[in-house]
Every structure is written in structure tokens, then in C-alpha cells.
One Martini backbone bead per residue (centre of mass of N, CA, C, O) as a GRO file, in nm:
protein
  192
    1UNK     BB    1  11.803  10.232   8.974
    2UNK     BB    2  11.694  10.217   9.306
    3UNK     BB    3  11.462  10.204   9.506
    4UNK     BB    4  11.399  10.307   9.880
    5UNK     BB    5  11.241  10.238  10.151
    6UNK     BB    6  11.115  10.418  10.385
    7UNK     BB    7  11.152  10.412  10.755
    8UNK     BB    8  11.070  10.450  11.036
    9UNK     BB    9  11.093  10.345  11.342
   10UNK     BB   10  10.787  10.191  11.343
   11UNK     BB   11  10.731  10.055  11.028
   12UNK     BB   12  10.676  10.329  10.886
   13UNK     BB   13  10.586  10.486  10.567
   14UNK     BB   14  10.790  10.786  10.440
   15UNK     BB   15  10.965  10.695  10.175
   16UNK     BB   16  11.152  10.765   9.909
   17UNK     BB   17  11.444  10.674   9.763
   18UNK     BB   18  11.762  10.691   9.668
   19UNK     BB   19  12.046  10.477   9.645
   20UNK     BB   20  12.208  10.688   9.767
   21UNK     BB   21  12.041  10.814  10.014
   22UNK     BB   22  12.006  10.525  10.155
   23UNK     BB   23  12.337  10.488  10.192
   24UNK     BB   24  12.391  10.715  10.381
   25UNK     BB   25  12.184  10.695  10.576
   26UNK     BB   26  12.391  10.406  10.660
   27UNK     BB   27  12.685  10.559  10.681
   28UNK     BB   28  12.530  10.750  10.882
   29UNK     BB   29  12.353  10.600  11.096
   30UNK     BB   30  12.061  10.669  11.059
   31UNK     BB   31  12.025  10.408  10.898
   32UNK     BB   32  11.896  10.063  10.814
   33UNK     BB   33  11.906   9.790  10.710
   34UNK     BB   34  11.697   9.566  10.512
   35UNK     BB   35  11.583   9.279  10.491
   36UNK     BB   36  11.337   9.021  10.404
   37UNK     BB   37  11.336   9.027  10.751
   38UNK     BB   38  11.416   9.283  10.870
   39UNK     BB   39  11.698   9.285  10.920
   40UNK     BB   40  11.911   9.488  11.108
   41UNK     BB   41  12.185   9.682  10.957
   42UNK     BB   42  12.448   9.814  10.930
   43UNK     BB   43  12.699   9.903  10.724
   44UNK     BB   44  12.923   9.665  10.823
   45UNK     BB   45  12.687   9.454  10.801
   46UNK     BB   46  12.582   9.452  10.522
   47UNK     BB   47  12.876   9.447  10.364
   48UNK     BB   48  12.893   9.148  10.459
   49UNK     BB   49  12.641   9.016  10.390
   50UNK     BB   50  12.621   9.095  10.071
   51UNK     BB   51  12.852   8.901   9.997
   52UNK     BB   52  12.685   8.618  10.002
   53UNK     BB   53  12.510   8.751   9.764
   54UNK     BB   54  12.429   8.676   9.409
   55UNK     BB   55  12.128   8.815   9.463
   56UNK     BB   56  11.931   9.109   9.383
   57UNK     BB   57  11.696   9.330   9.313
   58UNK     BB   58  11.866   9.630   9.323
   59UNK     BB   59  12.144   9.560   9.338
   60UNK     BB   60  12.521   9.628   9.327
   61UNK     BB   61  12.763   9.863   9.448
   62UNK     BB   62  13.097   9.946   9.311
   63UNK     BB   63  13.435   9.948   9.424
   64UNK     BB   64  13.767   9.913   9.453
   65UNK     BB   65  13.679   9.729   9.763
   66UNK     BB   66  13.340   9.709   9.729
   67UNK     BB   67  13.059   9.483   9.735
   68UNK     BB   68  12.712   9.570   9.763
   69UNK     BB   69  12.414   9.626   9.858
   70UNK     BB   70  12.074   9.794   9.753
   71UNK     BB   71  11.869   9.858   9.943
   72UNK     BB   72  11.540   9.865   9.980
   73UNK     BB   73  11.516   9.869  10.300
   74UNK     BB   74  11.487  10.136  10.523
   75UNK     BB   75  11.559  10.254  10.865
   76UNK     BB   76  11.522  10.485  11.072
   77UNK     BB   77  11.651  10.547  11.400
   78UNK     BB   78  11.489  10.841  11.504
   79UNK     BB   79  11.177  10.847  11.359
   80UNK     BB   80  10.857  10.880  11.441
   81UNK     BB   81  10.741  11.031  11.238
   82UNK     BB   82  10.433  11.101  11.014
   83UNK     BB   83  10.369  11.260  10.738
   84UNK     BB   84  10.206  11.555  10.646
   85UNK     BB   85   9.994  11.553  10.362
   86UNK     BB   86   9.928  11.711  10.055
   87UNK     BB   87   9.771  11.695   9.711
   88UNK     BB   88   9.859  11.883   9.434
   89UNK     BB   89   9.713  12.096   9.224
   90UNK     BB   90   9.749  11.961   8.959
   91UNK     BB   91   9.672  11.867   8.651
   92UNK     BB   92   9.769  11.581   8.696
   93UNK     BB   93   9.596  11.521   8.952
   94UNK     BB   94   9.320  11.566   8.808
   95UNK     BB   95   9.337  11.364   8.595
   96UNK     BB   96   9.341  11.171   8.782
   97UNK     BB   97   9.123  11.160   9.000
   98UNK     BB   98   8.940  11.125   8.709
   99UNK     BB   99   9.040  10.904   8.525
  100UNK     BB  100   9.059  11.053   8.240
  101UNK     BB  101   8.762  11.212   8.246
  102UNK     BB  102   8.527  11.312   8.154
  103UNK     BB  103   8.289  11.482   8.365
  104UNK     BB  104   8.022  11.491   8.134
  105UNK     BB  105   8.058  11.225   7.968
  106UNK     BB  106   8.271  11.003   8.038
  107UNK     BB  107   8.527  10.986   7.881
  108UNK     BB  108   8.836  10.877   7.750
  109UNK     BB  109   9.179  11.083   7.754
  110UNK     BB  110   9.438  11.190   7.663
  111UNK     BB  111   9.579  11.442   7.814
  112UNK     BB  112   9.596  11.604   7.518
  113UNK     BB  113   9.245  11.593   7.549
  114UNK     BB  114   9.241  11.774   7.775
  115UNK     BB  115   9.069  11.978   8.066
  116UNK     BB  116   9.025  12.231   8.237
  117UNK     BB  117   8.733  12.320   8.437
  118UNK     BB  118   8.520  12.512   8.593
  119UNK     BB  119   8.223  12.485   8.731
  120UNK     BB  120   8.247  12.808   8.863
  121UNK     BB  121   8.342  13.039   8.672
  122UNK     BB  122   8.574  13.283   8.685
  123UNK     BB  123   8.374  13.508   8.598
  124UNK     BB  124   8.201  13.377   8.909
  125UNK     BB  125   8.404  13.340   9.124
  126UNK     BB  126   8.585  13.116   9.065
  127UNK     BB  127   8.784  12.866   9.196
  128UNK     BB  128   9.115  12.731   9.239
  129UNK     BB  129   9.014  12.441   9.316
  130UNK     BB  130   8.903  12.134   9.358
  131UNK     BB  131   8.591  12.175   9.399
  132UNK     BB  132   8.602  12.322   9.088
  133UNK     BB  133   8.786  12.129   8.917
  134UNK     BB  134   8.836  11.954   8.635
  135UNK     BB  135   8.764  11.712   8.387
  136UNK     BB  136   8.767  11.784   8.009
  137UNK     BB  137   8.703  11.771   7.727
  138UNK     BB  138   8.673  11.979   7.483
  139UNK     BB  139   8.393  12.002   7.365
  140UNK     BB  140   8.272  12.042   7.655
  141UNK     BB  141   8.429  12.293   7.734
  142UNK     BB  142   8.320  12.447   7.496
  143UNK     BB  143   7.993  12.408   7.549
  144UNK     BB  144   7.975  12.531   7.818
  145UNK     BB  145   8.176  12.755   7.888
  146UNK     BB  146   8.034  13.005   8.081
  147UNK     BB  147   7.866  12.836   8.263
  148UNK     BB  148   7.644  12.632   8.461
  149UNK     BB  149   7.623  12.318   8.413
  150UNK     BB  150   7.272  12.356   8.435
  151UNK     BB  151   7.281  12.588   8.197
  152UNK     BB  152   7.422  12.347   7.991
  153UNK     BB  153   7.320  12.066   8.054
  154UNK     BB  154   7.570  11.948   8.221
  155UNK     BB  155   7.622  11.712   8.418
  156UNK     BB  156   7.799  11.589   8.648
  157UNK     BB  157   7.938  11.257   8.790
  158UNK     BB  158   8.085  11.424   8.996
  159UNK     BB  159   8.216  11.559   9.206
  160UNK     BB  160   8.433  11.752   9.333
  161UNK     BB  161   8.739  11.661   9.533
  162UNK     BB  162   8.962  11.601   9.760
  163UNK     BB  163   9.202  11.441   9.804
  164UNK     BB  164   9.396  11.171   9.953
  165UNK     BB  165   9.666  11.130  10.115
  166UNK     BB  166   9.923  10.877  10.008
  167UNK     BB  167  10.152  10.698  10.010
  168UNK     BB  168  10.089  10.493   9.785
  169UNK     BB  169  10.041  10.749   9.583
  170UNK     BB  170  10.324  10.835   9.560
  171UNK     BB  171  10.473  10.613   9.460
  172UNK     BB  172  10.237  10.540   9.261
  173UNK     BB  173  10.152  10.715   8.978
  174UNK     BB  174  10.130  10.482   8.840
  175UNK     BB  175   9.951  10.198   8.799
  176UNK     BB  176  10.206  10.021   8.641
  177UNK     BB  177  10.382  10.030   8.875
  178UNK     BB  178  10.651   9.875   9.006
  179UNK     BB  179  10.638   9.676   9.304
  180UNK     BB  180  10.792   9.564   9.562
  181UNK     BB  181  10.790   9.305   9.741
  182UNK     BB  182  10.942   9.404  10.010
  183UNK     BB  183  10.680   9.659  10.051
  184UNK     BB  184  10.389   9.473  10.005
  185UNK     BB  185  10.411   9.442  10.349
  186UNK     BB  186  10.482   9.765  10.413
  187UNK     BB  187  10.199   9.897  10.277
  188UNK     BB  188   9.947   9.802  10.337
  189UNK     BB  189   9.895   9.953  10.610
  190UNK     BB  190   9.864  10.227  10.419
  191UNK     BB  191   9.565  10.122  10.312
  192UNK     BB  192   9.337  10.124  10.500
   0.00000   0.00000   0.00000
């Protein structure tokens, strides 16, 4: 079923949610469901409006006594805060990070003949983070092996850096997944 985009109370994204969850936290007062013009209705002004509307992006939600829309788009109404978030460490966001390419090689290759290198090898008191582990694929991993890059002749292709946390980069991870309509213009402000 959906997701739906939570808003603070500024119209600033902070969250998505499944649509249990946003149902919910709109039929405990917490939030507003959003209409495509932003309009704000409660629980039981949303499950009126959407008797109304013969199909929606979200899909429909069936009890034996009411059928509701999913909203795309709620609103906390007490919630002013953005979250402050970093980028977790994880083999999956280095190799997001360098675009599934070999650091030293420049090669595109999937996850799977993938491996991450430490930059100042750890038996060099080389750390576990951002700035020192990359992506390698293997023949160049083998071939650097304890060295580094310079000793072993093998230049990185660009430095390693800590990413920059975005809501828009947590809502989709894959480059190819589909975001809704109704999103980007309410996530606009979120890349610049």
C-alpha cells in the first residue's frame, strides 16, 4: 500500500510513514491529511471528502461501515522541529556514496564484486569512517592489498568524504524509485 509524506507543522518533510501510521496519527488528532491543494481536513472531514472522490494515487482503505482515502500528505499539527540526522555507516551507503564504482579503477560493478577498502589500512591504525573506507572492486583490492593508494600506484579517483544527510535521499534510496506527485513539490525545497 502507501506511503505517506509527514510534514511538520511548517510544511517542512520530516518523515514518511506507512499508511497505518498516518492514519492513525490523523485519527488521534495528531495530524491533518492533505489534500493535492494542501488543504486540511481531520479525521472525520478527510473520510467525508474522500466519499466523494472516485480514485486516488494512494489507493482506498475498506472498514465494514467506511471507505476512506489513503492520504498522500499529512501534517503533524504540533511539531515544529526538523530532524537533525546523519548518514549511517553501512557497506550499502558507501558503495550508494561512490555510485557502485571501484575508487581506484573507476569500473561500475554490482554489490556483489564490490568490497570496501580502508584507504589507510587498518593494520596502519587506518579508521573505520567515512573519510578512509571507499569502494574497490576486488582485482583492485587485491592488488593494493596493505599498501597505500600511493605505495601500491593506485590514485583515488576523488577523496572520501562524509555524506550530507537529505530527506530526499532517505525517502529514496534507489535512484529509480517512484516519488509522487503530490511529494515533489512539498520536497523541492528540501534538495536545494
Amino acid at each position: 500500500m502507501a506511503r505517506t509524506l509527514v510534514l511538520n507543522r511548517s510544511f517542512r518533510a520530516v518523515a514518511v510513514a506507512d499508511w497505518r501510521r498516518a492514519v492513525t496519527l490523523v485519527y488521534m488528532g495528531l495530524a491533518e491529511a492533505l489534500d493535492e491543494d494542501l488543504t486540511p481536513y481531520d479525521f472525520q472531514a478527510w473520510i467525508a471528502a474522500s466519499s466523494n472522490w472516485a480514485q486516488v494515487p494512494g489507493g482506498f482503505v475498506s472498514s465494514p461501515t467506511t471507505r476512506f482515502a489513503v492520504p498522500e500528505v499529512i501534517r503533524l499539527v504540533r511539531y515544529d522541529r526538523i530532524p537533525h540526522r546523519e548518514v549511517a555507516f553501512t557497506r550499502h551507503n558507501v558503495f550508494a556514496r561512490d555510485r557502485y564504482r571501484c575508487s581506484y579503477c573507476g569500473k561500475r560493478k554490482p554489490s556483489d564484486e564490490l568490497d570496501l577498502d580502508h584507504v589507510i589500512p587498518r593494520s596502519r591504525e587506518g579508521s573505520n569512517e567515512w573519510t578512509n573506507v571507499v569502494t574497490s572492486c576486488r582485482p583492485c583490492n587485491l592488488k593494493k592489498a596493505d599498501r597505500l593508494p600511493d605505495e601500491a600506484g593506485m590514485p583515488l579517483k576523488a577523496p572520501p568524504v562524509k555524506p550530507r544527510w537529505t530527506l530526499m535521499g532517505s525517502l529514496v534510496p534507489h535512484p529509480r524509485a517512484h516519488i509522487p506527485e503530490s511529494w515533489k513539490k512539498l520536497l523541492s525545497a528540501e534538495t536545494r
